[in-house]
C-alpha positions as CSV (number, residue, x, y, z in Angstrom):
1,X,0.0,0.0,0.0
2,X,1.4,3.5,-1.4
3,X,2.0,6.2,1.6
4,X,-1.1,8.5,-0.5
5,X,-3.1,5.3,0.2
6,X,-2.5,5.0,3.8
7,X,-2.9,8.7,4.7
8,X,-6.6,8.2,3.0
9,X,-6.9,4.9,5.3
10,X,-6.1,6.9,8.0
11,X,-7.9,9.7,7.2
12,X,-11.5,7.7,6.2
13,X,-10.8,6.2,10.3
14,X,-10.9,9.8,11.5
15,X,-13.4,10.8,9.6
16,X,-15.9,7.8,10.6
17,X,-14.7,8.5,14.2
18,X,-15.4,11.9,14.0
19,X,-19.0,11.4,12.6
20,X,-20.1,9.0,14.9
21,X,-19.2,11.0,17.4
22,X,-20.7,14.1,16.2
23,X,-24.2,12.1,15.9
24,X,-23.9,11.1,19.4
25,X,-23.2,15.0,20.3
26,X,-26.3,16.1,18.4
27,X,-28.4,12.5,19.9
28,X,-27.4,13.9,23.7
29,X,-28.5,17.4,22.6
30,X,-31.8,16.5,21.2
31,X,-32.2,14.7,24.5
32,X,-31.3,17.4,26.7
33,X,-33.4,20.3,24.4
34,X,-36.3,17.7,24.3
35,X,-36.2,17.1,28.1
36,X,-36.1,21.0,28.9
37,X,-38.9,21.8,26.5
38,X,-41.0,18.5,28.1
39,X,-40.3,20.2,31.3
40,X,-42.2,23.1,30.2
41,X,-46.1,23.8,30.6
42,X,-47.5,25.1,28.1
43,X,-48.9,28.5,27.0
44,X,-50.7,30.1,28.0
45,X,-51.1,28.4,31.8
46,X,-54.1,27.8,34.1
47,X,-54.1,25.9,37.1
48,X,-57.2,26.6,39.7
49,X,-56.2,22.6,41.3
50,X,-59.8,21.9,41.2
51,X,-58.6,18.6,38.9
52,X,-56.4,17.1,41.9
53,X,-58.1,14.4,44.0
54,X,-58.2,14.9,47.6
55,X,-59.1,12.3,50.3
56,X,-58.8,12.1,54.2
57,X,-60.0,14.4,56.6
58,X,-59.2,16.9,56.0
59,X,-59.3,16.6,52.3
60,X,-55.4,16.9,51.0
61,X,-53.6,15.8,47.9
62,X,-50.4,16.3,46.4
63,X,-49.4,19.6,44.3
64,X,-49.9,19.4,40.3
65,X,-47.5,18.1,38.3
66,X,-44.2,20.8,38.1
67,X,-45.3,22.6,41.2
68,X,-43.0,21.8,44.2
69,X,-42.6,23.4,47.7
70,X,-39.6,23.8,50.0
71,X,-38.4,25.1,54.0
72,X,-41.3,23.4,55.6
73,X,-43.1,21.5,52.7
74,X,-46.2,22.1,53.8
75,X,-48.3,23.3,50.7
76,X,-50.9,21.0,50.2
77,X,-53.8,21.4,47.8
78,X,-56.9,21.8,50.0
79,X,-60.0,20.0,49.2
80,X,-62.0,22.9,51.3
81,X,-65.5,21.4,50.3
82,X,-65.1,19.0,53.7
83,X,-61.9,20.0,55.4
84,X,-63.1,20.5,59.1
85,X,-62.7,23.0,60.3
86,X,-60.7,24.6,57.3
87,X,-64.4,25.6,55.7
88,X,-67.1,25.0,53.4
89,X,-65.4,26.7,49.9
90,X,-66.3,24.9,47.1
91,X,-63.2,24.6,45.1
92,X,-59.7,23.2,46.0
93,X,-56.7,25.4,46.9
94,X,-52.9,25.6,47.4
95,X,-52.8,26.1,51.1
96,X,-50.5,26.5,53.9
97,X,-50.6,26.9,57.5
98,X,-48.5,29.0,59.2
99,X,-48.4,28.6,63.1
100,X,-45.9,28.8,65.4
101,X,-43.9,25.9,64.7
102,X,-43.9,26.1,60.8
103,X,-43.2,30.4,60.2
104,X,-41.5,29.8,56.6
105,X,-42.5,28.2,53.2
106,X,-41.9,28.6,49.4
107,X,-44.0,28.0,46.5
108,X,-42.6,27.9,43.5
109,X,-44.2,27.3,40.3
110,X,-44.1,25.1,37.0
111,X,-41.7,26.6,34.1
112,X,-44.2,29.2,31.9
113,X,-43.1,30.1,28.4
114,X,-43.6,33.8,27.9
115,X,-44.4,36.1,24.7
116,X,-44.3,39.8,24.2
117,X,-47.5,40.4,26.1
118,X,-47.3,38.1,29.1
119,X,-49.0,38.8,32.2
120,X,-49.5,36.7,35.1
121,X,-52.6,36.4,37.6
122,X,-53.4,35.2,40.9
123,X,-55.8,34.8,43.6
124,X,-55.1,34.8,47.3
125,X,-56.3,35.5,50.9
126,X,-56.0,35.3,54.4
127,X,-58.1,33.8,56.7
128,X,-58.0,32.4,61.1
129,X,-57.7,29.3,61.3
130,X,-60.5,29.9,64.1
131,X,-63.6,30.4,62.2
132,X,-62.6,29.8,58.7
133,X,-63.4,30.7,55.8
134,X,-65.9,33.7,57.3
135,X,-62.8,35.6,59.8
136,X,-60.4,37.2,57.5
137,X,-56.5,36.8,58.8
138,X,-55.5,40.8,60.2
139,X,-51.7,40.6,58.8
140,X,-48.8,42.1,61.2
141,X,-45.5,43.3,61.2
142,X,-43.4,40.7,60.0
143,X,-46.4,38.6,58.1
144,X,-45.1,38.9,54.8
145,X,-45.4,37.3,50.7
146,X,-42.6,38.0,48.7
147,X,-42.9,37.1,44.9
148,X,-40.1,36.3,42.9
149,X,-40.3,35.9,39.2
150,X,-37.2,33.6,37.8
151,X,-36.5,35.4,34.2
152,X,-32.9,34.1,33.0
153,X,-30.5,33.4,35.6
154,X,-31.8,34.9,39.2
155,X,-34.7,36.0,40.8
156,X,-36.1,39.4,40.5
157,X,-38.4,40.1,43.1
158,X,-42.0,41.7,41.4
159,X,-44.2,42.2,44.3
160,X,-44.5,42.4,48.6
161,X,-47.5,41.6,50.8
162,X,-47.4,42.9,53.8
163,X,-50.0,44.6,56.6
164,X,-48.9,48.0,53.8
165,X,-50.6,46.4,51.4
166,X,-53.3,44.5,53.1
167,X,-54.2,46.6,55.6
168,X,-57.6,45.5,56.4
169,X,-58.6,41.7,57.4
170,X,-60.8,40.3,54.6
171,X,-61.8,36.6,53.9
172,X,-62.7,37.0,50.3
173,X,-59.7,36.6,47.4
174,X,-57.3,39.4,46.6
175,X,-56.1,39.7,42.8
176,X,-52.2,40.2,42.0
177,X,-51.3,40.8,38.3
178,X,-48.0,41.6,37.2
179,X,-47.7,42.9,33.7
180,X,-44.1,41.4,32.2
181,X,-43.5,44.8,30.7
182,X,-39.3,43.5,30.0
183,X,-40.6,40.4,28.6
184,X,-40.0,41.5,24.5
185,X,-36.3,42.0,25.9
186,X,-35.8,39.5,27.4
187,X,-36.7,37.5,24.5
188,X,-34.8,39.1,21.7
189,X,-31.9,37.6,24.0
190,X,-33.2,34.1,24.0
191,X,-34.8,34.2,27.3
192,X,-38.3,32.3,26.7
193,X,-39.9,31.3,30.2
194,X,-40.3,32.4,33.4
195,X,-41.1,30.5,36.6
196,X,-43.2,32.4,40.1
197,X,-41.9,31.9,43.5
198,X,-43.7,32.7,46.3
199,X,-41.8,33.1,50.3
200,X,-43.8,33.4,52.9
201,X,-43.0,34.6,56.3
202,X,-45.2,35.0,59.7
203,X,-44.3,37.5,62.2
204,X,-42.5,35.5,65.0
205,X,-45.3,38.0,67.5
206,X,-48.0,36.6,65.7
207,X,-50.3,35.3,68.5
208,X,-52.7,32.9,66.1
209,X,-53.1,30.2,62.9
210,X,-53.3,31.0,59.6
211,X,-54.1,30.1,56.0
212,X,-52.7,31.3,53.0
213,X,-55.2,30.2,50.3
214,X,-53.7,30.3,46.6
215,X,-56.1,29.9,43.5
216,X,-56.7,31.1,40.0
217,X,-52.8,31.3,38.7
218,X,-52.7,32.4,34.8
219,X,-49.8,33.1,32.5
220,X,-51.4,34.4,29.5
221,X,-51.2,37.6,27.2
222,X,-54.8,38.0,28.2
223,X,-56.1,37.2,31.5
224,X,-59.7,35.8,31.9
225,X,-62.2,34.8,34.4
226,X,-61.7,37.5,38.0
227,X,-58.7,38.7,36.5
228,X,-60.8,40.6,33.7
229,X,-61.7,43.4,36.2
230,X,-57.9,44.2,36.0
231,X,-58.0,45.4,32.0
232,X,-60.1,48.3,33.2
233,X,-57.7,51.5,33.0
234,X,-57.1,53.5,36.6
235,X,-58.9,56.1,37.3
236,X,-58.5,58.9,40.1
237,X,-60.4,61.1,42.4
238,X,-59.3,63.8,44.8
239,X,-60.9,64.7,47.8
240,X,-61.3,67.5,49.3
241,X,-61.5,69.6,46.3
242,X,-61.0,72.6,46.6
243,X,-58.9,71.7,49.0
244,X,-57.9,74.2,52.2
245,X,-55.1,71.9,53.0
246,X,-54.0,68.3,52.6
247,X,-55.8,66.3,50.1
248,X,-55.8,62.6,49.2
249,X,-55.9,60.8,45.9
250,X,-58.7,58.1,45.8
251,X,-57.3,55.2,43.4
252,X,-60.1,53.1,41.8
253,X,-59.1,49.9,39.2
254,X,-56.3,49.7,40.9
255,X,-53.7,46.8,42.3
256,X,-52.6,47.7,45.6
257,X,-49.2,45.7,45.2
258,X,-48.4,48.1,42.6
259,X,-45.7,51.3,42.5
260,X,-47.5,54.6,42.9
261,X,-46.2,57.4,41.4
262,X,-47.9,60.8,42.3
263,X,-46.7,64.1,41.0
264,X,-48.4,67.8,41.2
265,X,-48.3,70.2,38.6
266,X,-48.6,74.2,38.6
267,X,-50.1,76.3,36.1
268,X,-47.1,77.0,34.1
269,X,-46.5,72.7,34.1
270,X,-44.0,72.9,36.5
271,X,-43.3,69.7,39.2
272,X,-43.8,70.9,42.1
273,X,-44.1,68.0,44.3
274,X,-43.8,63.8,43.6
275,X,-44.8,61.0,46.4
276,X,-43.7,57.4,45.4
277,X,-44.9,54.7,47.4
278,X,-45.3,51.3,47.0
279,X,-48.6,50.3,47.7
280,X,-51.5,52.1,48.7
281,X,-53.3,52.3,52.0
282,X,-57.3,51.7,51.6
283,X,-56.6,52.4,47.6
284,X,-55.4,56.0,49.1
285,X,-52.6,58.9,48.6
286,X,-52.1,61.3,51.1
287,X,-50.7,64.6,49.4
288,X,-48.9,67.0,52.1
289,X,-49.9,70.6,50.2
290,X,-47.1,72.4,52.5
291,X,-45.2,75.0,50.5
292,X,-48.0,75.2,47.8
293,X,-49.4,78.3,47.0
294,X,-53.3,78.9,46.4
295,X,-54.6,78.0,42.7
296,X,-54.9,74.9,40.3
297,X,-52.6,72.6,40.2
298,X,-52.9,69.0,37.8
299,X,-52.3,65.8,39.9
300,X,-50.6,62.6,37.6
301,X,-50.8,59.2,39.2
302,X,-48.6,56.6,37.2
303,X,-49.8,53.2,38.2
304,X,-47.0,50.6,36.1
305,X,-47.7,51.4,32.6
306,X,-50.9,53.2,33.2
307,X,-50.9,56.9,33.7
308,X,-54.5,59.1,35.0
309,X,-55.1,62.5,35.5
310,X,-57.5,65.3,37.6
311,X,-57.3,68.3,39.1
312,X,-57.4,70.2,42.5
313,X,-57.8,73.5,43.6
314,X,-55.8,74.8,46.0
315,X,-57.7,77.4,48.2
């Protein structure tokens, strides 16, 4: 065999080496792409966990597929139908109790694809343990729900519930929506789902038990069912107008774990005064007029993307 001849042996060995293992490359990587994708629910995403089967007494059963729950592991779906003495609601729930021995949990959510227009909804309340589901839970210093929203590589926190923006005990559901207004950026560089985690902490003072009831979760570009309240713009009122000192803004369509941005105007459309706060108390904005001459003045609440507009005289 000529020395050309060999160096083509040699070379035809390589090359069937080199193939083989570029098909297992590309067989692994269809694996992996094909096990991340199969990890992901799809869109857009509903779960109410009225589907899950619950049995015992009370009524539990385990968390939907791709939800899991850490610290104290304790979220449970809730069949509240006949869970004595959890209540009488009709539907099931993600539920924990928080009592003095278990004052920390996480939720954290399936894997949500996301488009241009994502939003995300859910449902929640708290409620005594004594005298559920009619005695709403009054939330204390140190009672707190952070939620995180996993969008690349960390968590960015979106939203706190605290006694600031639940001031007032109330058994019925409280709506959170949060408005993925980075979401087109995010995917222009390859970032295509987002996951929810939610930490909850009660105040080590806190003197009884307590429920935190999740329902209703949607990732969708349009939310439907209690959420479609929400698509109503924000309006604004001001009260006492004319004013002869302070006034407050009244906030109506409006989600209390929101940023508020409020900012006076003069005549001449000069700022003459801004108040940013993060959540409102009883939907209200206390404006101190100190400094402010007598006259008109144009009040601009920006609510997230949303931006309203009234008036007040000064007198």
């Amino acid at each position: 065999m000529r020395y050309s001849e060999i160096t083509l042996f040699v070379y035809s060995i390589h090359q069937s080496k080199t193939n083989k293992l570029m098909k297992k490359l590309l067989f692994l990587s269809s694996l992996f792409i094909s096990g991340v994708l199969s990890a992901q629910a799809p869109y857009p995403y509903s779960q109410n966990f009225d589907a899950v089967t619950t049995s015992g007494t009370p009524a539990t059963g385990t968390l939907p597929t791709g939800w899991t729950t850490s610290i104290n592991t304790s979220f449970k779906v809730y069949g509240l139908e006949n869970f004595a003495p959890h209540g009488q609601s009709p539907n099931n729930a993600c539920t924990t109790e928080m009592n003095a021995s278990h004052s920390l949990d996480t939720l954290i959510t399936p894997v949500v694809g996301i488009t241009a227009n994502t939003k995300l909804g859910l449902a929640y309340r708290f409620v005594n343990k004594a005298g559920y589901p009619s005695t709403g839970y009054q939330l204390i210093t140190g009672d707190q729900i952070k939620i995180d929203a996993y969008l690349g590589t960390s968590w960015t926190n979106v939203a706190t519930i605290n006694v600031t923006t639940n001031p007032t005990a109330t058994s019925a559901y409280t709506t959170y929506t949060y408005n993925c207004t980075n979401c087109a950026t995010l995917i222009g560089f390859g970032i295509t789902s987002m996951k929810i985690r939610m930490d909850v902490a009660r105040a080590t003072s806190a003197t009884s038990d307590w429920y935190l009831d999740v329902d209703n979760f949607q990732v969708a570009d349009v939310l439907t069912g209690i959420f479609t309240n929400t698509s109503n713009p924000p309006s604004i009122s001001v009260f006492p107008n004319p004013s002869h000192g302070n006034f407050s803004v009244s906030l109506k369509n409006y989600q209390p774990n929101n940023q508020v941005e409020v900012t006076v105007y003069n005549f001449l459309g000069q700022k003459v005064k801004t108040i940013t706060a993060e959540g409102a108390v009883n939907n209200e904005i206390n404006v101190n007029t100190t400094g402010l001459e007598k006259g008109m003045y144009l009040v601009e609440v920006k609510l997230g993307s949303e931006v309203a507009k009234t008036k007040v005289l000064i007198d």
